[in-house]
N, C-alpha and C positions, 0 to 999 in steps of 0.2 A: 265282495272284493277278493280278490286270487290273490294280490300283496298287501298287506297293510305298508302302513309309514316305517316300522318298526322290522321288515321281513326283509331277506336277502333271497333273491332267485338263484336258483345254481345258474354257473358260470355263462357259459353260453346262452339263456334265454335273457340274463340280465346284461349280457353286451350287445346284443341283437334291440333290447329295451333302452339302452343308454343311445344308441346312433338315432333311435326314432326320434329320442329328445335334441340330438344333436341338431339333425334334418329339420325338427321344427322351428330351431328357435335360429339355422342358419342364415337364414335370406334375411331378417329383420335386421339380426346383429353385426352382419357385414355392410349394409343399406345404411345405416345412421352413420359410421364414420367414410364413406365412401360420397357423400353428400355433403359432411363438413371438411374433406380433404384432409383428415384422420388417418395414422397407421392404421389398418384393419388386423393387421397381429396385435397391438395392444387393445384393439377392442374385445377381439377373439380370446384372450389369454385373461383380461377384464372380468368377461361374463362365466370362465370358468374361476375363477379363483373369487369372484363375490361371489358364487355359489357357494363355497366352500364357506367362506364367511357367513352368510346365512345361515348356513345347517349347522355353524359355530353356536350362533346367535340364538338359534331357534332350537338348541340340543339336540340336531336331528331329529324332531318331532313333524316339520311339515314338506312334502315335498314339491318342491318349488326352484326351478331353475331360473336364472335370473340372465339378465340381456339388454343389450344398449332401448335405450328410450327415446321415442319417437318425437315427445311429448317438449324435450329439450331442443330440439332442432333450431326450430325458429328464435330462440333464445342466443344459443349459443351460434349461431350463423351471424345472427347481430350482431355479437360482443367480440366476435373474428374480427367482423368488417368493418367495424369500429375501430380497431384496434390494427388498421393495414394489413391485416393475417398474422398477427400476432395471438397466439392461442390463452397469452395470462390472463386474459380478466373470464376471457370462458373456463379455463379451467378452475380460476379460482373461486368463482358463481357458485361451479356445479358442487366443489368441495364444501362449501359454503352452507350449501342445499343440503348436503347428507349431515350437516352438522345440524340443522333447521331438525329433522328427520326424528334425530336422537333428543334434540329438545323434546317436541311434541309426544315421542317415545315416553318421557320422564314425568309429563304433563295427564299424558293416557293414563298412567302407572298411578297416579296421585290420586286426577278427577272423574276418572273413565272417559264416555265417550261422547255425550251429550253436547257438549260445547263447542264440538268439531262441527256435528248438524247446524247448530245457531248462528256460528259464524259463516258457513260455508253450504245454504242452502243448494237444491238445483239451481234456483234462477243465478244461481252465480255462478256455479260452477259450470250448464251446459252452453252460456255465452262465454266463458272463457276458452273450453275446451276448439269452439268454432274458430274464434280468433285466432287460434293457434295452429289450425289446419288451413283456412284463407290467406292466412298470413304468407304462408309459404307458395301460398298456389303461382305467381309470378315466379318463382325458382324454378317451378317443374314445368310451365310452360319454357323456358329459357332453354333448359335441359333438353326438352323434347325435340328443339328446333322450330316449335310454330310460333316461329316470328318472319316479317317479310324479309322474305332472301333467305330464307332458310333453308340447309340441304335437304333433300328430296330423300335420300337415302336416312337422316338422322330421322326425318319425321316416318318411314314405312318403322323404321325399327320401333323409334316411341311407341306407336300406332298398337304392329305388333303382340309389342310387350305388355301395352293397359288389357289389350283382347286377351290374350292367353292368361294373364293371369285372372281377369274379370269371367271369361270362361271355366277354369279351375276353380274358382268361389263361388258360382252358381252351379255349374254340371258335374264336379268332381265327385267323387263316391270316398270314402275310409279317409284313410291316412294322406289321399291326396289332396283334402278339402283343408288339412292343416300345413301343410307347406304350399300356399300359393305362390306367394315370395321367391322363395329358391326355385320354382318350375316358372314362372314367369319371367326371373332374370336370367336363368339356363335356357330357355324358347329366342329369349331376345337377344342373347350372346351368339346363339348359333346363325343368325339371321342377320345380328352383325359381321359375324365372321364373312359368310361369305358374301357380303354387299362391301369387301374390303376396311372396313371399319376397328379394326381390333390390330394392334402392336403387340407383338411378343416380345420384343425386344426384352423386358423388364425381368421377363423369364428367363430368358436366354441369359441374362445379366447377372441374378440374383443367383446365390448359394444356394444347396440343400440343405442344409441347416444353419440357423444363425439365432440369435435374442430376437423377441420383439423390441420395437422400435418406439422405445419407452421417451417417453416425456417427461422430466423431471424440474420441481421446481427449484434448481440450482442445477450450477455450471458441474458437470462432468468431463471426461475424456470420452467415453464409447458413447453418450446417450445427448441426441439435443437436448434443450434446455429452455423453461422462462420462468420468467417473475412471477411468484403470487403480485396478486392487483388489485385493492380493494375501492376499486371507483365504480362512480354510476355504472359503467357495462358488463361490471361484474354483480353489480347490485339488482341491474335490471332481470336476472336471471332468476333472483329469490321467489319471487312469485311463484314460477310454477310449481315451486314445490305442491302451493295449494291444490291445482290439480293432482299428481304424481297421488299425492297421498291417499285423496279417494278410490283414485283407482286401484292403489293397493289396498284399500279395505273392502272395495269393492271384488278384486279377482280374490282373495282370500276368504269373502264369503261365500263367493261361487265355489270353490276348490271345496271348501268346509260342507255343502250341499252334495258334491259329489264323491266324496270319500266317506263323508257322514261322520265327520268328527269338526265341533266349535274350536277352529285354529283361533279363533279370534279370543278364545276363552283360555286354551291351552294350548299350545304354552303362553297364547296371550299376543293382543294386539302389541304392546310394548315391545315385545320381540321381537316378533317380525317388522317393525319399523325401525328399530335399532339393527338388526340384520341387514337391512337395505339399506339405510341411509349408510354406514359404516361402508357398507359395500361400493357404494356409489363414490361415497368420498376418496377412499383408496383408487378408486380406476379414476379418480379425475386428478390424482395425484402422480400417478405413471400416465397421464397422458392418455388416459380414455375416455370413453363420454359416459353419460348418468347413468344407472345402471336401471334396472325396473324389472317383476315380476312379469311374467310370460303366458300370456292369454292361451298362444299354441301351445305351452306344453300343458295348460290345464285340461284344453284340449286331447292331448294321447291321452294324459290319464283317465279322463272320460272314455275316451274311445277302448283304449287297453284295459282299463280296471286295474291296475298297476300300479301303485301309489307308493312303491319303494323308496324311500332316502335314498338309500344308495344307488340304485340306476343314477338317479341323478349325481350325484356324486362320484360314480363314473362316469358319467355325461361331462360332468365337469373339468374334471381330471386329464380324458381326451381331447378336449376342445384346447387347455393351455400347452399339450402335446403339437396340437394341429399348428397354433402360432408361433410354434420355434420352427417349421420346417417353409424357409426362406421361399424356394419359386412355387411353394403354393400359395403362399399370401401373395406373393407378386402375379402370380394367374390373377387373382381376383382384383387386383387392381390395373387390371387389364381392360375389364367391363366398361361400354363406351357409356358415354356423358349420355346418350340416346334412352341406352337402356333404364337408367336411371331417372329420365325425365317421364319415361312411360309408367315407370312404377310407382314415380313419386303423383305422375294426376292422380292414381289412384288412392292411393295412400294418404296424401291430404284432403281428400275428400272425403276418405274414412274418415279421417280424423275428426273434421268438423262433423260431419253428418252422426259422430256420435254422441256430438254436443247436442243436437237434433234429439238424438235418443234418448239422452237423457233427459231432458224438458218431456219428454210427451211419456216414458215408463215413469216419470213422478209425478205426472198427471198438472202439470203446472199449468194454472189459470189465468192465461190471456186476455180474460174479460175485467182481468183486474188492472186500474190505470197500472198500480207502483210494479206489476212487472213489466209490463211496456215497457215502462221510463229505462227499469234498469239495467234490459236488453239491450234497449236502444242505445243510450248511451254508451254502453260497454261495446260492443259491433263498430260502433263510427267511430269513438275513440280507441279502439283496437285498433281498429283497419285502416282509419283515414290519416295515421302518420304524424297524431299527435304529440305532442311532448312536453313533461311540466317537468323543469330544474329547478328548483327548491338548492339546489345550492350544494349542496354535498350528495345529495341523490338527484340522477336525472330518473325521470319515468317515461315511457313509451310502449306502444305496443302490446304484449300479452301483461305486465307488470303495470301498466296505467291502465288496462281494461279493468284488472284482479280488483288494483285497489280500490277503483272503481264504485264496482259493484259491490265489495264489501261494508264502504262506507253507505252507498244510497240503502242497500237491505238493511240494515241499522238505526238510520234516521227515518226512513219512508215509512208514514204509518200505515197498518196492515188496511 
């Protein structure tokens, strides 16, 4: 390694190392609030300041930039639309969720980690992850425009946009292979631009400098405002924590393989879940979305050898800079509904197909009836738009899939 976790770059190679992170983790963390009709400054200004809080959490021991979550989408798109566009029960879900986070944190810290496997095998977790990418696949067809009577213009752009950035994740070399994102929606913005599809207006409109466009859960004078909400549509949201989680023990054991130091030992799983959940909770309290640990930037540091705290940490630092400077956030909220449908085919097909990946890297056996069953059943009652009200809690969706499958693995004998 040329950094450890622990080392500072002089000046100029670690700001040149901080924008790589920026660059990575940009396209992903402007795409999640720009899908749920989100301030994109308070997601932006989110993901640098739960950074901050992480490397609070984790004593500056692990480097890890953090950034809206993909994973939350379909959750919290539901608990909008549920709610008229009313953002209290999604935000309160997600708050909800980072408190789950610090539980299990306190639980790790007690029992270790054993019990996390028991409960929450592949077979449950790679049919949840699926559901959660299907789920949304109707939004990005919408998005895209391929519905009958659909503009001819919105669908070259979607079209586009899946190519170029599906081209960038197959043929791309370096640093270009970990921003697909940001060069796939920069390809399809230009392509909307000039097939007349893009308003400036909003630019023209906005200030050079102003706050983010914070969400708070009580009434202000400068900031909207909602209710915390603690009903089924907020409740529906708690499940993914289940997923979220693995993935963070999962990108943290990868991270740990590539720096060559057990994060997960020191400073300890505990941390870094309590780092993230805190993190998460906070940005869904100014009105951001969930926050999550960043595949791309384990990435650079792979690619760089670069494992600074501090890059990232100015990585972070910059990014809450970038969200007070008003008509650049409004540029990006400029980006047509097209481009977004092109990214999102893509993106939710990730998403499931790495539900896919995970059943077949845990080698999980098919020829066994009880995982059938509790595929199956999770898949049709994810997707086919079921719903059990119990009465104080409704269930649907990704959160009737979860619980699903954690009861059938349980009672189903091996």
């Amino acid at each position: 390694m040329l950094f450890q976790p622990e080392d500072t770059p002089p000046i100029g190679q670690g700001l040149v190392m901080s924008f790589q992170h920026i660059f990575a983790m940009f396209g992903a963390t402007i795409l999640v609030p720009l899908l749920l009709g989100m301030p994109v400054s308070v997601a932006l200004f989110c993901s640098g300041l739960g950074t901050l809080i992480y490397q609070f959490a984790t004593k500056s021991q692990v480097p890890v930039y953090l950034g809206s979550s993909f994973a939350f989408i379909a959750a919290m798109k539901y608990a909008i639309e549920q709610m008229g566009g009313d953002p209290s029960a999604a935000q309160t879900g997600v708050i909800m969720t980072g408190i789950i986070y610090v539980i299990v944190a306190l639980f790790v810290k007690a029992l270790g980690t054993k019990w996390i496997d028991y409960i929450l095998p592949p077979i449950v977790i790679g049919p949840m992850i699926i559901v959660i990418g299907l789920g949304l696949a109707s939004s990005a067809v919408s998005n895209a425009d391929f519905i009958e009577g659909g503009d001819w213009r919105n669908m070259v752009v979607a079209a586009a946009t899946f190519l170029i950035c599906a081209f960038v994740n197959t043929r791309g070399k370096g640093f270009m292979r970990i921003i697909p994102f940001l060069i796939g929606i920069f390809g399809g913005y230009i392509i909307a631009l000039v097939l007349g599809l893009v308003d400036f207006t909003p630019v023209i409109e906005a200030p050079w400098l102003q706050l983010p466009e914070f969400y708070l859960p009580f009434a202000t004078e400068h900031f909207n405002s909602y209710q915390l909400y603690f009903g089924p549509e907020a409740m529906a949201i708690l499940p993914v924590a289940i997923v979220t989680i693995s993935e963070h023990i999962g990108d943290h054991t990868v991270l740990s393989e590539i720096v060559g130091r057990p994060f997960l030992k020191q400073p300890g799983l505990h941390r870094t879940l309590i780092g993230d959940g805190v993190a998460t909770a906070v940005s869904a309290f100014l009105g951001g979305p969930a926050n999550t640990t960043y595949g791309e930037n384990t990435g650079v540091i792979g690619m760089t050898k670069n494992a600074s705290v501090s890059i990232l940490r100015n990585a972070a630092i910059i990014a809450m800079f970038l969200a007070c400077f008003g008509k650049f956030t409004a540029l990006i909220t400029t980006i047509p509904n097209a481009v977004l449908g092109g990214m999102s085919i893509l993106l939710y097909g990730v998403i499931a197909s790495n539900g896919l990946k995970v059943l077949i890297e845990r080698q999980v056996d098919f020829n066994q009836v009880r995982n059938l069953i509790i595929t199956s059943a999770m898949l049709v009652l994810g997707l086919g738009g079921a719903v059990l009200d119990i009465g104080v809690v409704t269930f649907s969706g990704t959160a009737l899939a979860a619980m699903t499958g954690i009861i059938l693995n349980l009672i189903l004998p091996e």
